[in-house]
Phi, psi and omega in degrees: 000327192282322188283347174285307124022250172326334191273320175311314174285350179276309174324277215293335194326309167339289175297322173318303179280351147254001159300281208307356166278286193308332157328284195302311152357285201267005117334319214256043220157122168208115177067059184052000164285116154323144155272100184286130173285143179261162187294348174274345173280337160348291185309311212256004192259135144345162178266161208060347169312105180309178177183154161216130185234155169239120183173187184254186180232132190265306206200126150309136177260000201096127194015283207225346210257158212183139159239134171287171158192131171242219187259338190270012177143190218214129196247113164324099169257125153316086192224131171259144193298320193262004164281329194292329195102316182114023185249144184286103207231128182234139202308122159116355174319148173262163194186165190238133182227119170268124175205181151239142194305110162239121171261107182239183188286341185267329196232144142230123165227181207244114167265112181299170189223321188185132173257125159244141167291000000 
């Protein structure tokens, strides 16, 4: 009875965890569209918080560090040479940025994961 048991719950595990993804999708997501955040909620979000923003990258700051700007203000972002994607981005270009909320006692900026154009 316990290996049938088990074989059931190895069965639905799966399912679940693609319910429960999809679930979550579509909290992040209405009508197949992100939901972006601005840089002033930004701002209010725990550290580690995923976020996807829209806005331009104004200015290198120097090596990886980069400034955002949307209309509600203006962020530090963290982009690694394999975050661009391959895309070529020029100042004011508009773009989307998946990242996470990094929060130090002084700062708070966005470590990017992947930019698109």
């Amino acid at each position: 009875m316990k290996k049938i048991s088990m074989l059931a719950v190895l069965t639905l595990l799966p399912v679940c965890n693609a319910m429960a993804m999809n679930n979550n999708n579509q909290m992040q997501k209405t009508n197949n569209q992100p939901t972006y955040w601005s840089v002033t909620e930004v701002m209010a979000l725990p550290d580690n918080s995923p976020v996807v923003m829209r806005g331009r990258i104004t200015k290198n700051m120097g090596g990886n560090m980069y400034l955002f700007e949307d209309s509600s203000g203006n962020v530090m972002l963290e982009i690694d040479e394999e975050d661009w994607n391959g895309n070529t981005v020029r100042v004011n270009d508009i773009v989307t940025v998946y990242g996470n909320v990094d929060k130090g006692v002084n700062y708070t900026e966005i470590d990017v994961e992947s930019v698109e154009k």
